[in-house]
N, CA, C and O atoms as a printed pandas DataFrame, in Angstrom:
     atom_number atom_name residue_name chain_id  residue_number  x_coord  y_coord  z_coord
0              1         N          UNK        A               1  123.501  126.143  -33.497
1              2        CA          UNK        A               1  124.372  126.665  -34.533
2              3         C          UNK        A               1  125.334  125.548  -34.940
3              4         O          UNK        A               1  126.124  125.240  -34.047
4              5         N          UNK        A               2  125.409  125.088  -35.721
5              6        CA          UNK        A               2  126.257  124.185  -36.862
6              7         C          UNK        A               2  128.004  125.001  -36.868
7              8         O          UNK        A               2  128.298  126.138  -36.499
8              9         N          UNK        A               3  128.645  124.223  -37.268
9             10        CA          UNK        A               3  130.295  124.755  -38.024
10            11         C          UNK        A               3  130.469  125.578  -38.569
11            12         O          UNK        A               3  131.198  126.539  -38.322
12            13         N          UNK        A               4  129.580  125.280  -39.757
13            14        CA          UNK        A               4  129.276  125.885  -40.872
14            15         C          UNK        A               4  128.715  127.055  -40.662
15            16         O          UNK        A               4  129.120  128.074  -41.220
16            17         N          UNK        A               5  127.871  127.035  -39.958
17            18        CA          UNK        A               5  126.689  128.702  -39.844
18            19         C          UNK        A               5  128.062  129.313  -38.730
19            20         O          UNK        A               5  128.486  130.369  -39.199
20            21         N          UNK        A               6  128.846  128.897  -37.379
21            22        CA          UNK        A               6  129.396  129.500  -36.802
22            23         C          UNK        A               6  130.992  130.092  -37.697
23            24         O          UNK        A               6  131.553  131.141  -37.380
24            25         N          UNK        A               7  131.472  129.200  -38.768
25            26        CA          UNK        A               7  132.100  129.989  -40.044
26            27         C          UNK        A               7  131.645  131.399  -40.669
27            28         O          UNK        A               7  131.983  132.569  -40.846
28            29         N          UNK        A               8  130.982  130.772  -40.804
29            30        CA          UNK        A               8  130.118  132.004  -41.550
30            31         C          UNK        A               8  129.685  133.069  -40.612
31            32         O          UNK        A               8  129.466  134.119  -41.215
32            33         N          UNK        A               9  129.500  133.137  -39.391
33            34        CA          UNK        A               9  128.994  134.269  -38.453
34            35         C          UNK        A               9  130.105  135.399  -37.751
35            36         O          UNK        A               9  129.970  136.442  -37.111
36            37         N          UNK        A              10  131.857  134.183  -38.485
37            38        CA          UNK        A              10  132.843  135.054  -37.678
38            39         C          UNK        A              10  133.267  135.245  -38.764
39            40         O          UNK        A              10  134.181  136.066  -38.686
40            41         N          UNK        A              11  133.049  134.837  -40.039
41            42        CA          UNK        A              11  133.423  135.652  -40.900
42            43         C          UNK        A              11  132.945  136.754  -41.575
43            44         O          UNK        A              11  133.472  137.397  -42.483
44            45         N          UNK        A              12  131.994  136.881  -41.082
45            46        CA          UNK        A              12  130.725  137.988  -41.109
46            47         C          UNK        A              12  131.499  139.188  -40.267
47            48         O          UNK        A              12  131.969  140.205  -40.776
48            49         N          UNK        A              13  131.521  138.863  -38.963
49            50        CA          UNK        A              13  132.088  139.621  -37.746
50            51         C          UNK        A              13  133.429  139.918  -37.980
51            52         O          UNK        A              13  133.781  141.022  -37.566
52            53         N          UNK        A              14  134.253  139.250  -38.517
53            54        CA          UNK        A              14  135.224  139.819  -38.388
54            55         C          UNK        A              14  136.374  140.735  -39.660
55            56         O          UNK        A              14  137.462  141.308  -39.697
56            57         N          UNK        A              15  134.928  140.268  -40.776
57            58        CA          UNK        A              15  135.274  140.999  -42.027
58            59         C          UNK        A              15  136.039  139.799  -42.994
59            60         O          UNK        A              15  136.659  140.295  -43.935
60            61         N          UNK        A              16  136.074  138.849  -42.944
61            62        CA          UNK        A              16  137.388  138.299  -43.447
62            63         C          UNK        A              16  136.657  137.278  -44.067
63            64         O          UNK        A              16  135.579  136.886  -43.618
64            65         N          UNK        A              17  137.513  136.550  -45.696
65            66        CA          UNK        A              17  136.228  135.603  -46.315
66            67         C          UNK        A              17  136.292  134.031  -45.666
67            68         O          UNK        A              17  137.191  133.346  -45.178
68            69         N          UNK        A              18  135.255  133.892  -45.855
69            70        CA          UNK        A              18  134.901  132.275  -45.439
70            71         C          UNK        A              18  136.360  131.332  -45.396
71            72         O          UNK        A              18  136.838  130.821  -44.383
72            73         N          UNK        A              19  136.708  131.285  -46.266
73            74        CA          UNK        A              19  137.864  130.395  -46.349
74            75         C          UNK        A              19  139.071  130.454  -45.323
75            76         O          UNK        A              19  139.727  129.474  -44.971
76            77         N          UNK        A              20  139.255  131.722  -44.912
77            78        CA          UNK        A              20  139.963  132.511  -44.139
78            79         C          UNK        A              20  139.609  131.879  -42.399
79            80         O          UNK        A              20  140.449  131.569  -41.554
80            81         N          UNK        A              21  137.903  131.835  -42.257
81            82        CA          UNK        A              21  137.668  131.638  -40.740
82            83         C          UNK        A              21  137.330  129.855  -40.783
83            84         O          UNK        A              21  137.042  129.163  -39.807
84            85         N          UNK        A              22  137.424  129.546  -41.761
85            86        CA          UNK        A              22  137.097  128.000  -41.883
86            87         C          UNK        A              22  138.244  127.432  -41.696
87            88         O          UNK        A              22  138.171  126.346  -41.121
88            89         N          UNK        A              23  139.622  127.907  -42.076
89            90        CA          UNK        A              23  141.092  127.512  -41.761
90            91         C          UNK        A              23  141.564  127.799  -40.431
91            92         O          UNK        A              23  142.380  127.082  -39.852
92            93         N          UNK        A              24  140.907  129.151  -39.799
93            94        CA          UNK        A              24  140.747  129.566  -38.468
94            95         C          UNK        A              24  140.651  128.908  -37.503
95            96         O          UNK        A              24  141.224  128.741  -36.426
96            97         N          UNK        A              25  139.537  128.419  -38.241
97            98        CA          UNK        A              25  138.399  126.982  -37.062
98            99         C          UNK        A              25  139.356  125.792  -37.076
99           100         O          UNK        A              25  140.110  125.438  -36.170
100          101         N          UNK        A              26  139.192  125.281  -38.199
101          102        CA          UNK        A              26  140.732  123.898  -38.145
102          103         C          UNK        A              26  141.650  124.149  -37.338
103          104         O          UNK        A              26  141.990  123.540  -36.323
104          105         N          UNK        A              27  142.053  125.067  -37.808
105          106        CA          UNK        A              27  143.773  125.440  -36.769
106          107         C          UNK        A              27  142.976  125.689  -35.118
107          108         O          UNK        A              27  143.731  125.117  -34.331
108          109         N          UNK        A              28  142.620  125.872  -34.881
109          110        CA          UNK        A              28  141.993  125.635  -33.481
110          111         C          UNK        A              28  141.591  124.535  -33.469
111          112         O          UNK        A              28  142.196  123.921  -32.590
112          113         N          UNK        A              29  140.971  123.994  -33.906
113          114        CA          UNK        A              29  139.714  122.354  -32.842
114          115         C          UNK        A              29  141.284  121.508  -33.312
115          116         O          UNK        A              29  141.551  120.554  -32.581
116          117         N          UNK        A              30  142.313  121.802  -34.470
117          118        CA          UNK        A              30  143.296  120.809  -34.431
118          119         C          UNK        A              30  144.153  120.969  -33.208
119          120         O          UNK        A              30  144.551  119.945  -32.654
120          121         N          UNK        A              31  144.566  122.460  -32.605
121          122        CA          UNK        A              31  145.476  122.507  -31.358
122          123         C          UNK        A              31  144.511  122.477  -30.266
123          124         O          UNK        A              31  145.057  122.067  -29.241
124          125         N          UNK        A              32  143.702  122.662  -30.159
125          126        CA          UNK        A              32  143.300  122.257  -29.170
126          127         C          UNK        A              32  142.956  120.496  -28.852
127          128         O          UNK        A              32  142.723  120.089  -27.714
128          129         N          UNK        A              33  142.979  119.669  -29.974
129          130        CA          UNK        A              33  142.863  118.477  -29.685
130          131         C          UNK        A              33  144.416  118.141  -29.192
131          132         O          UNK        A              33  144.690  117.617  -28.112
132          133         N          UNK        A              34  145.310  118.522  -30.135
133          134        CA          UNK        A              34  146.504  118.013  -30.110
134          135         C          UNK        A              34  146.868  118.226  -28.393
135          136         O          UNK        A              34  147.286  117.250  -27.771
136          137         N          UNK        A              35  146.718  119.289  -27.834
137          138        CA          UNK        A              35  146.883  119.913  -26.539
138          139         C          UNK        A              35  146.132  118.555  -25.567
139          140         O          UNK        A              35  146.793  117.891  -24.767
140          141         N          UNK        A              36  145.175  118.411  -25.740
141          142        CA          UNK        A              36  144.072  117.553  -25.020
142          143         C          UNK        A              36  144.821  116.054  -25.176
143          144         O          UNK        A              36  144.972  115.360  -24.171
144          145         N          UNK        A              37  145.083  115.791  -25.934
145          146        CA          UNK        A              37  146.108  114.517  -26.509
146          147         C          UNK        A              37  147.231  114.026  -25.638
147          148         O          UNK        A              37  147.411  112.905  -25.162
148          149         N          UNK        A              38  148.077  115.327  -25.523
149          150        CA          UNK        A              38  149.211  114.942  -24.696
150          151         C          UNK        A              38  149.087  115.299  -23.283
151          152         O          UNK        A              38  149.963  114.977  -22.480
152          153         N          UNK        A              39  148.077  115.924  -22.953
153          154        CA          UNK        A              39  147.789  115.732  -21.009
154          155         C          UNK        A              39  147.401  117.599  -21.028
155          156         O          UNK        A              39  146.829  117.923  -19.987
156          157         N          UNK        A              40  147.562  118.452  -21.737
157          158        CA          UNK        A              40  147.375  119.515  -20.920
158          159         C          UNK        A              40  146.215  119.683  -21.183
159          160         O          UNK        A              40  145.379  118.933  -21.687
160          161         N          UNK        A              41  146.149  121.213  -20.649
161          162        CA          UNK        A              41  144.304  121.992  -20.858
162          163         C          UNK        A              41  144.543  123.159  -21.457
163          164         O          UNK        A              41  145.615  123.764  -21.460
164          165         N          UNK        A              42  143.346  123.536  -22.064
165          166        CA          UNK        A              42  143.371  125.113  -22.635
166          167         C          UNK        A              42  142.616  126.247  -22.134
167          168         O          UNK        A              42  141.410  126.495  -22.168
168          169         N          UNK        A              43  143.281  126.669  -21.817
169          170        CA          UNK        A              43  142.061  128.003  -20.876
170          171         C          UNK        A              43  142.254  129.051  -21.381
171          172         O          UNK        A              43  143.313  129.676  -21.442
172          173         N          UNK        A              44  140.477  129.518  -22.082
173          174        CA          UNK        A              44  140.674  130.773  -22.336
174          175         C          UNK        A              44  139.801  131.591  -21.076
175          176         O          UNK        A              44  138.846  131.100  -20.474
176          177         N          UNK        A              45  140.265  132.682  -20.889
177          178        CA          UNK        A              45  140.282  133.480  -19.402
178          179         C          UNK        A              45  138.609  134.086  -20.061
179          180         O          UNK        A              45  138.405  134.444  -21.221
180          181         N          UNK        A              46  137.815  134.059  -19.181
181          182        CA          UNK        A              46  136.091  134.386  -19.208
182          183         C          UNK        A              46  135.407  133.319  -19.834
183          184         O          UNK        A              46  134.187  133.149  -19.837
184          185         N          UNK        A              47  136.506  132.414  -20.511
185          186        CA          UNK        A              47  135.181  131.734  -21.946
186          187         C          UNK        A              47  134.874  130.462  -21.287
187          188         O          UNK        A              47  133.760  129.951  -21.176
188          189         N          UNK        A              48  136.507  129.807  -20.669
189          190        CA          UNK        A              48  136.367  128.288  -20.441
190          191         C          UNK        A              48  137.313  127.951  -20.222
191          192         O          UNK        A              48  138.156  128.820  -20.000
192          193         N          UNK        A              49  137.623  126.876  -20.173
193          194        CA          UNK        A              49  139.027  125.330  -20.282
194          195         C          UNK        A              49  138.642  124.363  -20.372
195          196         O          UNK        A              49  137.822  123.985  -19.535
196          197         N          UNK        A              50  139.042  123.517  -21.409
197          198        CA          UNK        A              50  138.997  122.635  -22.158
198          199         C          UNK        A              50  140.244  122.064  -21.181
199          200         O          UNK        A              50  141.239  122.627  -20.724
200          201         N          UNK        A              51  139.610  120.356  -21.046
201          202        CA          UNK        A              51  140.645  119.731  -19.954
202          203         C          UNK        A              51  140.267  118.339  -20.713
203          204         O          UNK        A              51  139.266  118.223  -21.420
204          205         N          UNK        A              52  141.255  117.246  -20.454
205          206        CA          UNK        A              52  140.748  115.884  -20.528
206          207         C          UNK        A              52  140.570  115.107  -19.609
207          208         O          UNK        A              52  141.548  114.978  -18.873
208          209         N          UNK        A              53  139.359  114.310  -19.261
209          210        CA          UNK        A              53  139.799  113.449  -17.828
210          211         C          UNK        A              53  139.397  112.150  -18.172
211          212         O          UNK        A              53  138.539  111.867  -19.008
212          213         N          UNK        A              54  140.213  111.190  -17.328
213          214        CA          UNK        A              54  140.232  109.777  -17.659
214          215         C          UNK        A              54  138.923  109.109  -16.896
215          216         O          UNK        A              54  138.567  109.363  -15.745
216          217         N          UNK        A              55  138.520  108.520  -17.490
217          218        CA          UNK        A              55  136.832  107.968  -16.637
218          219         C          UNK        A              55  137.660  106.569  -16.621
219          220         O          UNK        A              55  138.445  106.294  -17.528
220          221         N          UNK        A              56  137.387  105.587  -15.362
221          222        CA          UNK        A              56  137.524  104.281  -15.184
222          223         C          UNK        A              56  136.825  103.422  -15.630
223          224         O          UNK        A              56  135.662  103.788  -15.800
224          225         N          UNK        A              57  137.033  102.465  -15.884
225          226        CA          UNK        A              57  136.363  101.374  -16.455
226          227         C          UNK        A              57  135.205  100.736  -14.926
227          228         O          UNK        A              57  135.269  100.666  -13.698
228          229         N          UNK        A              58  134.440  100.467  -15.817
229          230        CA          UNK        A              58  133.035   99.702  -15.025
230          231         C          UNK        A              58  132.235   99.082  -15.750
231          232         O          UNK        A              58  132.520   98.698  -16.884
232          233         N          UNK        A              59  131.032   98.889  -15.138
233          234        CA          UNK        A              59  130.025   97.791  -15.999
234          235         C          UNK        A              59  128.685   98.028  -15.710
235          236         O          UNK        A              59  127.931   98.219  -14.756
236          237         N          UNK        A              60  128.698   97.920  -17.163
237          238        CA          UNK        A              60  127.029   98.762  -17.063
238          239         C          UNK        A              60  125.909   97.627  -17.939
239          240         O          UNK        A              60  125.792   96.402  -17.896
240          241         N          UNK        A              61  125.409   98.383  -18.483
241          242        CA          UNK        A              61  123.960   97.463  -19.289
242          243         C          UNK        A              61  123.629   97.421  -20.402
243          244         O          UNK        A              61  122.922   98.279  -20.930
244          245         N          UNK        A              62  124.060   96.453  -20.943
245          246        CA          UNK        A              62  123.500   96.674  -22.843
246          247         C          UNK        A              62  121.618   96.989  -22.451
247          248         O          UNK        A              62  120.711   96.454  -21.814
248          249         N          UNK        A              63  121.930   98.612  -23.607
249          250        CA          UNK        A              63  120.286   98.489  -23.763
250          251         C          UNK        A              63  119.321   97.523  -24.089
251          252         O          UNK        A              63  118.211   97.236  -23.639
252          253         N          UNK        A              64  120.007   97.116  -24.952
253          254        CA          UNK        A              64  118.851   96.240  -26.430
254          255         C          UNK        A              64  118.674   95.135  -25.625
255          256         O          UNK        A              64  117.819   94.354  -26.043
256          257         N          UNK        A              65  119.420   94.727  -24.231
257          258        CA          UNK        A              65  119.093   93.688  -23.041
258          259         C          UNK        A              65  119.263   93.853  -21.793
259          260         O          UNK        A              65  120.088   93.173  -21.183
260          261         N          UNK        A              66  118.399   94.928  -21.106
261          262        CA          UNK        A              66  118.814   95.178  -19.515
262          263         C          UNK        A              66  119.159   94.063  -18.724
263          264         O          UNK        A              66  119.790   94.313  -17.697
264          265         N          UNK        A              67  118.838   92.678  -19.019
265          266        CA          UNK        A              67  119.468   92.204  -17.979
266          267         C          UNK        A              67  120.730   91.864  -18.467
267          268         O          UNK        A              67  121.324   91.732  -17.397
268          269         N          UNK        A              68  121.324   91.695  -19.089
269          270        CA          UNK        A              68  122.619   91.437  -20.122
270          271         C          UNK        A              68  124.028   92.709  -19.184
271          272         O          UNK        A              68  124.009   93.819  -19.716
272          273         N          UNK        A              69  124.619   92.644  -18.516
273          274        CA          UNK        A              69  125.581   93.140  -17.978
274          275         C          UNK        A              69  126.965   93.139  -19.421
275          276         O          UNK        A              69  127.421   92.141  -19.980
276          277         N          UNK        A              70  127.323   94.582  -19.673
277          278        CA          UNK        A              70  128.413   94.703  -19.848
278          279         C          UNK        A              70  129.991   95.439  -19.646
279          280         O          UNK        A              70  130.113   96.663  -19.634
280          281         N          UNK        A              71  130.602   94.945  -19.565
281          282        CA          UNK        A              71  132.170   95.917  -19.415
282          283         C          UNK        A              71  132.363   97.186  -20.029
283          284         O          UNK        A              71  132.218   97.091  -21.248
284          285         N          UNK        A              72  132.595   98.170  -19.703
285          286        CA          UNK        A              72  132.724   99.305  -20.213
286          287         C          UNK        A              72  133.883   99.836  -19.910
287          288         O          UNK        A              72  134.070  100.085  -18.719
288          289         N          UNK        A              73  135.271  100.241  -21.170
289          290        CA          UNK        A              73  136.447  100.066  -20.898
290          291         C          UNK        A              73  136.951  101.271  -19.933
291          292         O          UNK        A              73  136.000  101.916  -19.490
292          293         N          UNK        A              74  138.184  101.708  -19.520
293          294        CA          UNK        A              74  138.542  102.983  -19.048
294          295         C          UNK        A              74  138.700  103.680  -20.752
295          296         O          UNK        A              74  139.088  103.210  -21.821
296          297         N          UNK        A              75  138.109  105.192  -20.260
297          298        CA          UNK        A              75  139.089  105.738  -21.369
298          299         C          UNK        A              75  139.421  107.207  -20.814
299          300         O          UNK        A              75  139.707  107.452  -19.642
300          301         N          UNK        A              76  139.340  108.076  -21.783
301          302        CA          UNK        A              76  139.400  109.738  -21.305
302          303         C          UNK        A              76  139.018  110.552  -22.683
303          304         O          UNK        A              76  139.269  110.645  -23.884
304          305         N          UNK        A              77  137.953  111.245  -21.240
305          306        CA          UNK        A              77  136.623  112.083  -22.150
306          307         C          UNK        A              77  136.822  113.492  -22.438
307          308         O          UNK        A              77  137.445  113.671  -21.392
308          309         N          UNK        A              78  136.820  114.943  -23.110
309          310        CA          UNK        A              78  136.820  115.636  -23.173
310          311         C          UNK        A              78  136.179  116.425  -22.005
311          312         O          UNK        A              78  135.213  115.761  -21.629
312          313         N          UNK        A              79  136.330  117.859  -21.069
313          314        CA          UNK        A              79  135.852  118.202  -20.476
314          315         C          UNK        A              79  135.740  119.895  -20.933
315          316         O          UNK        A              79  136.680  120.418  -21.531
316          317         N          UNK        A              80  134.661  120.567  -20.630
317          318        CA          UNK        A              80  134.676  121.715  -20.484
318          319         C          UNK        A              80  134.509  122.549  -19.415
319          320         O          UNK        A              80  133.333  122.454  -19.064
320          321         N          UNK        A              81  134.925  123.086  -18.933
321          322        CA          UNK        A              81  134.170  124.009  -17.801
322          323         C          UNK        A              81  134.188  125.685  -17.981
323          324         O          UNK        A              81  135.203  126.370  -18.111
324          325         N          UNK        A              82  133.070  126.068  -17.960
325          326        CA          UNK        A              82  132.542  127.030  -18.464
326          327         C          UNK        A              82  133.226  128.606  -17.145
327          328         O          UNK        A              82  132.996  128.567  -15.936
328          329         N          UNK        A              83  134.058  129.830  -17.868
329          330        CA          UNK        A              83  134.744  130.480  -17.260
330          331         C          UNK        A              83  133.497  131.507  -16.607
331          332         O          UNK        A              83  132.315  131.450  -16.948
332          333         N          UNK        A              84  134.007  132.341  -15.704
333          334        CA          UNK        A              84  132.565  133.355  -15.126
334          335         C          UNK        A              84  132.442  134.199  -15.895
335          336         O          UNK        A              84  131.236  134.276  -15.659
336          337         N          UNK        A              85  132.610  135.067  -16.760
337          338        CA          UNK        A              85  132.068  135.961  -17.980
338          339         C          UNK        A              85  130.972  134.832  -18.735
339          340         O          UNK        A              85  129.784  135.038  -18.985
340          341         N          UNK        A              86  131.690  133.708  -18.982
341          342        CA          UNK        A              86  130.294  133.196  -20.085
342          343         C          UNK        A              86  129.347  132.375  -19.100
343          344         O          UNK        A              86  128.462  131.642  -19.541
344          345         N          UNK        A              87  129.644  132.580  -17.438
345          346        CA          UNK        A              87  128.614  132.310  -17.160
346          347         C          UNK        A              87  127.586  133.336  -17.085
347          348         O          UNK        A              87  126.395  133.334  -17.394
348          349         N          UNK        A              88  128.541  134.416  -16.478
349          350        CA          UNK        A              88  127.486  135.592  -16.249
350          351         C          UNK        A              88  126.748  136.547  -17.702
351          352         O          UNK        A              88  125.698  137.186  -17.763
352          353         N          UNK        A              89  127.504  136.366  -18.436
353          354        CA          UNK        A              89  126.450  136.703  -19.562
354          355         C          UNK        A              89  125.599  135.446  -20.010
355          356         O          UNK        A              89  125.400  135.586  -21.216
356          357         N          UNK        A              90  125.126  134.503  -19.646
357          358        CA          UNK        A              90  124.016  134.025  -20.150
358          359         C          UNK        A              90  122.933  133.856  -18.963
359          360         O          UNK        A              90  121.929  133.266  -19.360
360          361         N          UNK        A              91  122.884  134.337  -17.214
361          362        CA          UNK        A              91  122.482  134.867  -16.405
362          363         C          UNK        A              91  121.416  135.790  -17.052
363          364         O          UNK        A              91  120.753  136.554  -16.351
């Protein structure tokens, strides 16, 4: 499912026009980045939490030359972890 088709499926569901759940969607993936940005997490209770974690820097392998060694910087990756309702409904 795409943005677009999941727009359209809650605006379907929830009665309300497109424009309405497409501003919906922004205002979420924007606070939830902003949240992720400055150190916290977002937990919604059955669905998930959205966390950020910092991966360390190491050294790995340019494809296009396995023997070619390169640096790979630290940064910090998005995390999800999936809550027990949305595990147990897809069980």
């Amino acid at each position: 499912m795409t943005k677009a088709e999941l727009i359209e499926k809650i605006a379907e569901t929830c009665g309300t026009p497109k424009t309405v759940a497409d501003k919906m969607m922004e205002c979420f993936m924007e606070t939830v980045t902003k949240t992720l940005k400055s150190g916290g997490e977002v937990t919604l209770t059955g669905f998930g939490t959205f966390s950020a974690k910092k991966r360390a820097a190491r050294m790995g392998v340019n494809p296009k030359k396995p023997e070619q060694k390169i640096q790979i910087p630290a940064m910090t990756v998005p995390k999800f972890k999936a809550g027990k309702s949305l595990k147990d409904a897809l069980r």
